[in-house]
N, C-alpha and C positions, 0 to 999 in steps of 0.2 A: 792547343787544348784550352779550353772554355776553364777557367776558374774561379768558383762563387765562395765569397767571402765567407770566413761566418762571422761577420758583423759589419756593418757597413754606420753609420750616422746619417738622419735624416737633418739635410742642410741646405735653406731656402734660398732664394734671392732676398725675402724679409732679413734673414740671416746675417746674409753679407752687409745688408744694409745700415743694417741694426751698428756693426763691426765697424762697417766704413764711417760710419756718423761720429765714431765717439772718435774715431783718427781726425778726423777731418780738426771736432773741436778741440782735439789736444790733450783727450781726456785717454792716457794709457796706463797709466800705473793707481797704484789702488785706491788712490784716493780722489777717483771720479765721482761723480754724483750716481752714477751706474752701479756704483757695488751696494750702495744703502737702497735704495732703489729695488734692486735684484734681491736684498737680505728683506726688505719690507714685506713683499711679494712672495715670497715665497713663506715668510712667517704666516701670511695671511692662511695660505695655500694648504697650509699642515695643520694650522689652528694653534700657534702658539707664541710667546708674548714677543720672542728673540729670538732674531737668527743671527751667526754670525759667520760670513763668505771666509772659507779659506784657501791655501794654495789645491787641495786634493783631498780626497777621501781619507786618506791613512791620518794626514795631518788633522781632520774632522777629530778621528777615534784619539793619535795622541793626545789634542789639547783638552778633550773632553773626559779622559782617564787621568791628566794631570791633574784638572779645574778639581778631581774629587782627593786629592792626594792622595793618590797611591804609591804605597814604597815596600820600604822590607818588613818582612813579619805578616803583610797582607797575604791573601788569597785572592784572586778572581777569577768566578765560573763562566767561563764562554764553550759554547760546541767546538766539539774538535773538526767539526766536518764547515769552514768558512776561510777563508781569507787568511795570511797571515798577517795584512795589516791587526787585526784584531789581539794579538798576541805579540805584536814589536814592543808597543808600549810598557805592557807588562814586566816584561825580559830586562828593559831597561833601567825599570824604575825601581828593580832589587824587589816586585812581590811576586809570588808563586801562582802561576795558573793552573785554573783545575778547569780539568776537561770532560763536558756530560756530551751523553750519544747523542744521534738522533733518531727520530722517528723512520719507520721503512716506507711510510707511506709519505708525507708529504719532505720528507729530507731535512725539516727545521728538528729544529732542539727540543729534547724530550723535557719536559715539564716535572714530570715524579721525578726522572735522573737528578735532576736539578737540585730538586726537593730533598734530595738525600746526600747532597756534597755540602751544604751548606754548614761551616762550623763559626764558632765564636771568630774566628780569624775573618771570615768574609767580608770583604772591603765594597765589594761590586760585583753585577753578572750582567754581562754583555748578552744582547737576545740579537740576533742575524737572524732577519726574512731572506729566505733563499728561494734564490731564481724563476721570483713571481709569485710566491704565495706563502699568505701573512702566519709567522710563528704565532703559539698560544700566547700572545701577548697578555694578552689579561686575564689569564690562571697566570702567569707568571709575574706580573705585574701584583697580585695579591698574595702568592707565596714571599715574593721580595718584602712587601710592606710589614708581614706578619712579622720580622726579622730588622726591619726598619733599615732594611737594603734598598743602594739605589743603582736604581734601571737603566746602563746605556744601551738605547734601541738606534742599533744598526738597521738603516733603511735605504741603503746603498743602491741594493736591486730590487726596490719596491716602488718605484715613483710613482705616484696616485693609486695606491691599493688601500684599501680598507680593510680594516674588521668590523663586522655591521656598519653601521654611522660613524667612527672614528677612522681617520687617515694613520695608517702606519705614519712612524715619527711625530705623534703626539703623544704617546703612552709615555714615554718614559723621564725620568728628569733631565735627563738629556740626551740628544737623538742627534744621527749623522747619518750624511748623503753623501754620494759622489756624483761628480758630474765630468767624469772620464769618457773619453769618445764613444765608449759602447749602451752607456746609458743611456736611460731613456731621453734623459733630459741632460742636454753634455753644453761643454762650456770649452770641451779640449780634455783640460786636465781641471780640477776643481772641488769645493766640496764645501758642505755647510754642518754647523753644529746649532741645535734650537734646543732651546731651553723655558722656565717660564719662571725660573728665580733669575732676580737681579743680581744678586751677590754671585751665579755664576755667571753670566753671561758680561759682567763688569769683567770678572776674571779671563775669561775666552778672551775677550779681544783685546786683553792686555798682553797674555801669553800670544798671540798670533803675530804681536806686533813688537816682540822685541823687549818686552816688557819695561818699556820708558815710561820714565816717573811722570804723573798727568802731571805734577805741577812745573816741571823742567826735563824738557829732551835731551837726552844723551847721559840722564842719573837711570840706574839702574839699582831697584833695591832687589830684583831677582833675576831670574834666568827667563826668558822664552825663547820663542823662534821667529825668524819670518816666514810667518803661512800666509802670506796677505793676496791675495786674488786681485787681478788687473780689471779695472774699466772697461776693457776690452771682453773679456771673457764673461763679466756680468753685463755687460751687452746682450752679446750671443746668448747668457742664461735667458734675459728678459722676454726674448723674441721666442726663443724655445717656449715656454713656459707660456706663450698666448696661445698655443696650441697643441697644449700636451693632451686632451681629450681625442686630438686625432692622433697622434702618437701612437697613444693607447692602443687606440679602436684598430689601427693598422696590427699591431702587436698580438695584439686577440685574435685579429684573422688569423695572421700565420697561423698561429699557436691550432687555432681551431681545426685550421686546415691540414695540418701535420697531423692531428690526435685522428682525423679519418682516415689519411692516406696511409697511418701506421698501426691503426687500433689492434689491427685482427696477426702481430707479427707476436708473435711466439717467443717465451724465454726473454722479455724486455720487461723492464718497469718503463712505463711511458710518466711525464708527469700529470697529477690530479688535476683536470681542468678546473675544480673547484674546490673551495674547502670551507669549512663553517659558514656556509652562502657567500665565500667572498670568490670572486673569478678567477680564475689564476691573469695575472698580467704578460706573463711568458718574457719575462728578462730575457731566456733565454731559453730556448727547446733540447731537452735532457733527455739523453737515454741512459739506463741500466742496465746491462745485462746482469739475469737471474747469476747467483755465486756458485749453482753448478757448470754454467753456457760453459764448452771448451772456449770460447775464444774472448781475449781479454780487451782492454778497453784500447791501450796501446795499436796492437796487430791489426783492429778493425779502423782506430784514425789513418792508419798507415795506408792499410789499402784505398780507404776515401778519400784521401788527398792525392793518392798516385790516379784517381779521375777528377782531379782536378776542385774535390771537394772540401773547404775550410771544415779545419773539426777544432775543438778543444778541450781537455781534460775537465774533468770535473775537479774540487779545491783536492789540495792531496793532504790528510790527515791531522791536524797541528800535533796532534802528542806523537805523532812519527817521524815530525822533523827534526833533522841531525842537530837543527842548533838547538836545544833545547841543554843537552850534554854540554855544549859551552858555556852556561847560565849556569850549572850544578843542580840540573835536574834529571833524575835517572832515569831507568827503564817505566812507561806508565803502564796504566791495566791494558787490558784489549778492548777497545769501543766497537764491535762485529757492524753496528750500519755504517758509520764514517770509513770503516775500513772498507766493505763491499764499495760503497759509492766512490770512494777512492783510486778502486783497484777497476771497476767495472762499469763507470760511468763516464760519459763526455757528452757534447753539444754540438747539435747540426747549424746552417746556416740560417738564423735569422734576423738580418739585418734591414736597416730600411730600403733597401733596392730589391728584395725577395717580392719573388711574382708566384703565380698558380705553375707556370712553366714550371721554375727553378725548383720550386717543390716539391713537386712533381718526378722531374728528373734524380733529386736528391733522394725522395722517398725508394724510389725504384734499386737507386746502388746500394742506401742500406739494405733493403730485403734480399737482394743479390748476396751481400758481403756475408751476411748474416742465414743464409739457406743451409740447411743443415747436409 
């Protein structure tokens, strides 16, 4: 039986090249000329003054929720409908997270919710672009300042999306990427934190490195981690990154292509191919089914993968995860879109090896699965 990924990485012979070159000179571990290089570059890319490569995305979100110290007695508002990277750091660092809905239409984080959690306790609020198309960055960016809160903008599954003229990952005081196999722009495993204050971006890549004293290695006046990303993997970012417009532009077909083969299907929320003139970039191509469809999200991957079809769940709720009760946080309110997208969303195949065929074919089994 034929089985289509649903995600595949687009990976060149430039790639390989890129990869073997820095073997070749001996340049593997982090302190190649490759990772400042790749963090240069990429600063450019987003429009901001620092970037700093880590080991992955989560480690992005930790050192950039440290860099603001958060601990006990804070609050931070992130959607419940994203990642749990986004809620690890919180849990650990002894402050309370507070969880706003989102939108039914574009799936990001509602902006008034937001606007109404905010108490004298609020330390920070994390804003997640979800899967291709950009949150109200900047109404939320101006409700934050009003309060003289600061913005970490998750931009994980947004790579080259905008709102109007700004690139997502420039809005906030500090912003993170991943560069994990399914993204657009992958390194493997990977991830970057940009900022446009010195005093944090001094701190990121002290925390990523173990936090050795600049004036003597091996004094430690604090605690960090090793997040430190290999020569090798900002290689493979660099070469990526020459051609993330074609990336893109492939990612948009699918997407474009899927939103016809699927428009006229019944009882789905398909996603917004656009939103405040921005394009959707299709991270990933999502379906909903409506919260009355008999059939739930689970039943319909089940039978797409028994032909051979890659599916995957959509994030599953943060204020519904069991560990929240380990931390000593009790039962939360009910968030009704995070929960529907929860219970009644997942993702078809589109990864960089997707054809018109494969589309095609994949379209046809969901509207099968899904025949009432």
């Amino acid at each position: 039986m034929r089985h289509i990924p649903v995600s595949t990485p687009s990976l060149s012979a430039e790639d390989a090249a890129a990869v073997s070159q820095a073997i070749s000179e001996g340049w593997i571990s982090s302190e190649g000329p490759q990772v400042r290089e790749f963090e240069t570059t990429f600063a450019r890319l987003i429009g901001k003054k620092h970037a700093v490569a880590v080991a992955n995305g989560t480690a992005a979100l930790d050192i950039a929720l440290e860099t603001l110290d958060i601990g006990p007695g804070d609050e931070v508002i992130l959607p419940s409908f994203t990642i749990i990277s986004c809620l690890n750091h919180i849990l650990r660092s002894g402050a309370t997270p507070v969880f706003v809905d989102s939108l039914p239409d574009t799936w990001n984080i509602d902006p008034e919710g937001l606007r109404n959690l905010i108490t004298s306790r609020t330390k920070a609020i994390i804003v997640v672009h979800i899967y291709g198309l950009p949150a109200d960055i900047d109404r939320i960016i101006e409700i934050a300042g009003d309060h003289g809160i600061p913005v970490v903008e998750d931009s994980a599954e947004a790579h080259g999306q905008h709102l109007g003229d700004k690139p997502l990952g420039s809005w906030g005081a500090l912003s993170t990427f991943s560069f994990y196999s399914n993204k657009l722009v992958t390194t493997g495993e990977g991830g970057m934190v940009l900022t446009d204050d010195d005093n944090f971006a001094a701190r990121l890549r002290e925390l990523r490195n173990l936090s050795f004293n600049p004036e003597r290695r091996f004094i430690h006046d604090s605690i960090g981690w090793n997040y430190r990303l290999t020569a090798m993997q900002a290689a493979l970012g660099l070469s990526q990154l020459g051609r993330i417009e074609s990336l893109l532009a492939h990612k948009k077909e699918i997407g474009q292509h899927y939103q016809e083969l699927l428009g006229e299907l019944g009882g789905v929320s398909l996603p917004l191919p656009a939103y405040r003139g921005s394009e959707n970039v299709y991270w990933v191509f999502g379906l909903a089914l409506d919260s009355t469809h008999a059939a739930d999200a689970q039943s319909v991957m089940k039978e797409l993968n028994s032909r051979g079809i890659g599916t995957r769940p959509f994030f599953y709720p943060l204020h519904r995860q069991p560990v929240l009760a380990r931390y000593g946080h009790g039962k939360q309110n009910r968030l009704p879109t995070a929960e529907w997208l929860g219970d009644k969303g997942f993702y078809i195949p589109n990864g960089a090896d997707s054809t018109p065929e494969t589309r095609e074919f994949v379209a046809e089994a969901v509207k099968e699965v899904l025949a009432p």
